[in-house]
LUMGURO-835240 format. One line per 8 residues: number of its first residue (from 0); their letters; for each residue x, y, z of N, C-alpha, C. Coordinates in nm, 2 decimals, decimal comma. Each point is the difference from the previous one (the first is absolute). Layout:
NUM> A> X/Y/Z/X/Y/Z/X/Y/Z  ...
***
This chain:
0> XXXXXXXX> 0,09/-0,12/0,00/-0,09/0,12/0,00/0,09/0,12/0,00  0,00/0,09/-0,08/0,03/0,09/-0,01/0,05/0,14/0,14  0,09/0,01/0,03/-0,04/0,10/0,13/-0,11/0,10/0,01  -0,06/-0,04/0,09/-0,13/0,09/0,05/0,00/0,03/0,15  -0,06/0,09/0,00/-0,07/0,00/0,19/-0,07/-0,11/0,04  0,06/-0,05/0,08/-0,05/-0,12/0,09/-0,07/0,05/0,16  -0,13/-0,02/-0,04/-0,09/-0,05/0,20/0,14/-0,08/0,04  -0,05/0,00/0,16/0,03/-0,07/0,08/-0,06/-0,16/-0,03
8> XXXXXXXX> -0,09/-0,02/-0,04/-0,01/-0,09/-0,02/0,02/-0,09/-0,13  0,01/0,09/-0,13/0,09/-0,01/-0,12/0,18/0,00/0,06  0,04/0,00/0,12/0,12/0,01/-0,01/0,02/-0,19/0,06  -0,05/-0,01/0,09/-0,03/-0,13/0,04/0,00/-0,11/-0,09  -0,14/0,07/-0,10/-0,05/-0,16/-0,13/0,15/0,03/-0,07  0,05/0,06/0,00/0,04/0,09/-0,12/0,19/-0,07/-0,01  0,02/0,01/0,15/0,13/-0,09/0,08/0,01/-0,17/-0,07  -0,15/-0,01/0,07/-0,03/-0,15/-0,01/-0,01/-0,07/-0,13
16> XXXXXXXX> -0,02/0,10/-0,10/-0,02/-0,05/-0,14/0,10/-0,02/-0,05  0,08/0,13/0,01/0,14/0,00/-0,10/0,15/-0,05/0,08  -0,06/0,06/0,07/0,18/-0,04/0,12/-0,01/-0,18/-0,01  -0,09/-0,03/0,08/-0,03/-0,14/0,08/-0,06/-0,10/-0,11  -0,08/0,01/-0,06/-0,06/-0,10/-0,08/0,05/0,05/-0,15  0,04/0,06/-0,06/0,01/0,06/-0,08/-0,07/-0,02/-0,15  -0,12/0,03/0,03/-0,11/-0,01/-0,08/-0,02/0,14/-0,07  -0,02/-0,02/-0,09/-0,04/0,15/-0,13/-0,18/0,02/0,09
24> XXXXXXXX> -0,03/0,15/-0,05/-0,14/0,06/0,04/-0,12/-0,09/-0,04  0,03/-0,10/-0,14/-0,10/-0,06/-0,10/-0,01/-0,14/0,15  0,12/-0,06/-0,02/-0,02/-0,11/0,14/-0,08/0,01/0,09  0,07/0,12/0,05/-0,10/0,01/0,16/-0,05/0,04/-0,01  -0,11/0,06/-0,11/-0,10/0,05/-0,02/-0,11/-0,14/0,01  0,09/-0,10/-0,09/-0,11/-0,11/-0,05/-0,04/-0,07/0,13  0,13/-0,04/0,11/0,01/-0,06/0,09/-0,15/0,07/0,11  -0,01/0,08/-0,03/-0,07/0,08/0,10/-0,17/0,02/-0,08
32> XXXXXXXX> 0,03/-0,05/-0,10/-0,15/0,03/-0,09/-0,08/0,17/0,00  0,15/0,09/-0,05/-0,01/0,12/-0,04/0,06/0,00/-0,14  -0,04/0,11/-0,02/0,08/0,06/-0,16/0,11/0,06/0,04  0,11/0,01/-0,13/0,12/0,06/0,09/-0,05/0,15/0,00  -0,10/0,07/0,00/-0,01/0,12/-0,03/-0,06/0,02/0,09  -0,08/-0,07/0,11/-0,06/0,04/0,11/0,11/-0,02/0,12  0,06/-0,13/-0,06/0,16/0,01/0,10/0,12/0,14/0,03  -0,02/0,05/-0,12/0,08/0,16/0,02/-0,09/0,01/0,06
40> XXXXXXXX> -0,12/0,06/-0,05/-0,05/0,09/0,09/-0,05/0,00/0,14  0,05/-0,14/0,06/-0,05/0,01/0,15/0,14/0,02/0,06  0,10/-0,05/-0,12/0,15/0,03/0,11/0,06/0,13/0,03  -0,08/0,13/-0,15/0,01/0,09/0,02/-0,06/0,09/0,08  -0,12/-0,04/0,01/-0,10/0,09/0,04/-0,05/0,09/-0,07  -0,04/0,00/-0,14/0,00/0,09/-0,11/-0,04/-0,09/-0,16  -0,13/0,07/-0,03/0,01/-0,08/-0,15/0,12/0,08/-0,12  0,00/-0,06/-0,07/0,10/0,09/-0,11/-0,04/0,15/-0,03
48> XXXXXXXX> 0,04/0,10/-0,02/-0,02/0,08/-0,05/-0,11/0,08/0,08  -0,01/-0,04/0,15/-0,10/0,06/0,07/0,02/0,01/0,14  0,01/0,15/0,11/0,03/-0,01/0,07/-0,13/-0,01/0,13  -0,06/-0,08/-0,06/-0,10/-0,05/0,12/0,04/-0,11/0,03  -0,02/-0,04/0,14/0,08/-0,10/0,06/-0,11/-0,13/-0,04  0,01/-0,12/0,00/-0,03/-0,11/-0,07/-0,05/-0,08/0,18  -0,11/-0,06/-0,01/-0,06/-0,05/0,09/0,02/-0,12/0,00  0,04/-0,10/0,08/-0,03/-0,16/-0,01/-0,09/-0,10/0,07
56> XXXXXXXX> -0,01/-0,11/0,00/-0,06/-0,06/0,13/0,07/-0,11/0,07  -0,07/-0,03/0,12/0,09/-0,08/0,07/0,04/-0,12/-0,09  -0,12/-0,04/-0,06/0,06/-0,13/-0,07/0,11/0,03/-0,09  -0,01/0,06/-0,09/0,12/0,03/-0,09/0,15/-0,01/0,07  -0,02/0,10/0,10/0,12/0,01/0,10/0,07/-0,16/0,05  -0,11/-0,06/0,04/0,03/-0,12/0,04/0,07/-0,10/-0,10  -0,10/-0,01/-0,10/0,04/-0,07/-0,12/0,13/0,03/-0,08  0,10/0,14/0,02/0,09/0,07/-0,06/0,12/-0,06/0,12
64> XXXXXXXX> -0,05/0,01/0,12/0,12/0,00/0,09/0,00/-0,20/-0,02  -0,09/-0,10/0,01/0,04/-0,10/-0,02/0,06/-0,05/-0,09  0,01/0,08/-0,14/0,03/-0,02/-0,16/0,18/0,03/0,04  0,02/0,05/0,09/0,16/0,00/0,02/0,03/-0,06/0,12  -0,07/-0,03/0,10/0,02/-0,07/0,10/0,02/0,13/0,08  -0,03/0,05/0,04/-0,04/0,11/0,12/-0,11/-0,03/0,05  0,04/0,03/0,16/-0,15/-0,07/0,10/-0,08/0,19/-0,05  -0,13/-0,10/-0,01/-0,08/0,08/-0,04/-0,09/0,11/0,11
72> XXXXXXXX> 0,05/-0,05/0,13/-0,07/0,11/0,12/0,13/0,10/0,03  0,10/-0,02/-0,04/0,16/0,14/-0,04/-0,10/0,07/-0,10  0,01/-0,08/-0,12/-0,05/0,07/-0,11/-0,13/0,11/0,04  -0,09/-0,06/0,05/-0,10/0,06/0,02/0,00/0,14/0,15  0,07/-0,04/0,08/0,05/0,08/0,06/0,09/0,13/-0,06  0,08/-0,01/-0,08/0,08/0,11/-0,05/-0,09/0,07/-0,12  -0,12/-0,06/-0,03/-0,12/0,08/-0,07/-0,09/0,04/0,07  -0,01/-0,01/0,15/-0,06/0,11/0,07/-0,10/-0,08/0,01
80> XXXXXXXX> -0,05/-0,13/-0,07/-0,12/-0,05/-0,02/-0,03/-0,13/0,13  -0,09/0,00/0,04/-0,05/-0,09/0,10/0,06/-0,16/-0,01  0,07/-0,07/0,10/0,06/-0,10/-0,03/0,00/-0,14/0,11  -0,16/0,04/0,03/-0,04/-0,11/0,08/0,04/-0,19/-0,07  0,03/-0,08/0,11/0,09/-0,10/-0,04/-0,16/-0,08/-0,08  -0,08/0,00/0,06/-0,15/-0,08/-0,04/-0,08/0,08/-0,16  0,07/0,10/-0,02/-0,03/0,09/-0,12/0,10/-0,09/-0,13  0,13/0,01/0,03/0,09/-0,04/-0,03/-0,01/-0,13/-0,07
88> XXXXXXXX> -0,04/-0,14/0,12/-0,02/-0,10/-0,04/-0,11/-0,05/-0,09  -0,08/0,11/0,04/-0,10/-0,03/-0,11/0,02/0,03/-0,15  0,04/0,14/0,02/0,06/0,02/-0,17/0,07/-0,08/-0,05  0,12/-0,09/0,04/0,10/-0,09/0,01/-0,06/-0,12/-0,05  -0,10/-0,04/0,07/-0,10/-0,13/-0,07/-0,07/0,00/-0,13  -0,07/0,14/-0,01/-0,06/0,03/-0,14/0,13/-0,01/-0,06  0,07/0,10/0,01/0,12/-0,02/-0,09/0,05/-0,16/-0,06  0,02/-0,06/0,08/0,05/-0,17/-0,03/-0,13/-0,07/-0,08
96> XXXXXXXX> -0,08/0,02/0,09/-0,16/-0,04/-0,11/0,03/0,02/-0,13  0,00/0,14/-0,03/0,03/0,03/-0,13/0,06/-0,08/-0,08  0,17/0,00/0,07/0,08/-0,07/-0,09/0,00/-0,13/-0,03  -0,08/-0,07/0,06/-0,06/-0,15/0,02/-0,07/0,02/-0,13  -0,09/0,05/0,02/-0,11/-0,04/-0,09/0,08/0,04/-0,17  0,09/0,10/0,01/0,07/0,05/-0,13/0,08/-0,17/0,00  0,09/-0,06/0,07/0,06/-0,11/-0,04/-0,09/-0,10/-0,01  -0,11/-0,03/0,04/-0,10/-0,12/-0,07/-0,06/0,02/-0,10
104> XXXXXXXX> -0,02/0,14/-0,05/-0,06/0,03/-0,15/0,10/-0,05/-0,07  0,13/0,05/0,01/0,12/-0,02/-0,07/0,02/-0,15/-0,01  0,00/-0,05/0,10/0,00/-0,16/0,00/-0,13/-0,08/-0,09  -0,09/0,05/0,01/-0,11/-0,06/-0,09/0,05/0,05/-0,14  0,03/0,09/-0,02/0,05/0,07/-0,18/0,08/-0,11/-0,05  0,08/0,02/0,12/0,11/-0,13/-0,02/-0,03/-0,13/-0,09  -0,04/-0,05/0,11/-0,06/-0,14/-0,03/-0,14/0,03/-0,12  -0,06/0,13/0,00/-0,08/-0,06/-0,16/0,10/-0,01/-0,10
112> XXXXXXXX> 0,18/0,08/-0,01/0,04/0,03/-0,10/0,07/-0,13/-0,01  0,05/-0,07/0,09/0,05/-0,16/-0,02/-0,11/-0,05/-0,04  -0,08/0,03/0,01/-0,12/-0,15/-0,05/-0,07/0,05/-0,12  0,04/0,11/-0,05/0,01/0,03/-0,14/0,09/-0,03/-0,10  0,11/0,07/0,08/0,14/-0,09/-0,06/-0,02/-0,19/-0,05  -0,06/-0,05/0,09/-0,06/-0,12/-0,02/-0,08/-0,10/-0,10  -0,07/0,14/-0,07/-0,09/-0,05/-0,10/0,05/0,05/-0,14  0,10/0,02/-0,01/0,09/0,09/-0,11/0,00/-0,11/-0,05
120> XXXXXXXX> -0,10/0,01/-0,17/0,07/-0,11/-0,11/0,15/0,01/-0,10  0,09/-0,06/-0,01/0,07/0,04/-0,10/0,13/0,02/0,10  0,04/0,00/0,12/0,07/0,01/0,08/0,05/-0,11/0,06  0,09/-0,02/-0,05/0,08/-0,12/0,12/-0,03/0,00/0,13  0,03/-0,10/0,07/0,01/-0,01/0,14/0,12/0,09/0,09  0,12/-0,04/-0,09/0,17/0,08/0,08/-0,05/0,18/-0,04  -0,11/0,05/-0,08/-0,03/0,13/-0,04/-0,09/0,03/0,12  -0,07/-0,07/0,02/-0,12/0,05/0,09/0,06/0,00/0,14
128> XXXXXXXX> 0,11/-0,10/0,05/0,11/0,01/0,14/0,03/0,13/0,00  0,08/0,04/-0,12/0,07/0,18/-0,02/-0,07/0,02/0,02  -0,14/0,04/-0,09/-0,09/0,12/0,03/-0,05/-0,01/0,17  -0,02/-0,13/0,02/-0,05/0,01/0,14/0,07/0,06/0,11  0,20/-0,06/-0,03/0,08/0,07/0,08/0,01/0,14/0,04  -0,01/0,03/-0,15/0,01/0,17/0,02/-0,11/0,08/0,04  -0,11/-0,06/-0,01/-0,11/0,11/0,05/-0,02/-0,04/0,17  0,08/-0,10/0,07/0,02/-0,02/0,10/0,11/0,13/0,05
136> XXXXXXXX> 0,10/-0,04/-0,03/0,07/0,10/-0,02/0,00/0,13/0,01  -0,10/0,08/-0,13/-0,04/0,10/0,00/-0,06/0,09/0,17  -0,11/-0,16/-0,01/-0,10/0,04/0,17/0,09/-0,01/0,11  0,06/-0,05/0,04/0,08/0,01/0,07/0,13/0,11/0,06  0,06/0,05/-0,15/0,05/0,13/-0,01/-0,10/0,08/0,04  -0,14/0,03/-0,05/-0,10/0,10/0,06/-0,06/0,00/0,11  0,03/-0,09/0,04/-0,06/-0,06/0,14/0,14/0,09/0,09  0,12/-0,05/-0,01/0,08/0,05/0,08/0,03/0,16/0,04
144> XXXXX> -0,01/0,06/-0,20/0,01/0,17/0,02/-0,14/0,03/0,06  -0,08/-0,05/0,01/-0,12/0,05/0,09/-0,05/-0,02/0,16  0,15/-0,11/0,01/-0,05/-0,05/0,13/-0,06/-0,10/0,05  -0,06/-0,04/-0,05/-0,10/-0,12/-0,02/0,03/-0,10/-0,09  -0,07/-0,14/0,08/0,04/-0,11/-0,07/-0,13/-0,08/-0,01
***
């Protein structure tokens, strides 16, 4: 990211992203199930080109500070925002719900696209292993940049 004015709490995510995990804006954006464009703007405190300050919510907060591994009641703490442990956990749960249900969609895609792979006429058997391998492969690689498996 380019130098900008960093919140206090864009200095935190902002540590954790590049120093420590060293993830680009698009990563921890994805990790967190933001755009990287709402990611500047919460680390700045500022949308582009506008000097009104940019509002967030706890969830986001939470979901941004987990996407780099920061406890999320710091995080929410250094944004002034309420950071009850039972608030927390709950956001925390939705959050993983989510990503569940994102890896069993994925996993059913999966498995329709092997079992299409399957019914390919004209295709060898050692052709249909490749294609199988690799779209294993594929899910897997996107399973990992996302987090999820």
């Amino acid at each position: 990211m380019p130098h900008q004015e960093l919140t206090p709490l864009g200095e935190l995510l902002e540590h954790a992203r590049s120093k420590v995990l060293h993830l680009s804006v698009r990563q921890a954006a994805k990790r967190a199930g933001v755009s990287p464009t709402l990611w500047t703007q919460v680390v700045t405190g500022r949308r582009a080109g506008s000097p009104r300050p940019v509002r967030t919510t706890v969830r986001t907060v939470v979901a941004m500070a987990l996407a780099v591994n920061v406890d999320p009641g710091e995080a929410l703490g250094i944004a002034g925002m309420p950071s009850a442990p039972e608030a927390i956990e709950a956001i925390v749960s939705e959050l993983h719900a989510g990503i569940e249900a994102e890896s069993q969609v994925a996993s059913r895609n999966l498995a329709d696209e092997i079992e299409r792979i399957g019914t390919l006429h004209g295709v060898t058997a050692d052709e249909k292993i490749r294609m199988v391998n690799t779209l294993i492969n594929i899910h897997e690689q996107r399973a990992a940049e996302s987090g999820t498996r």
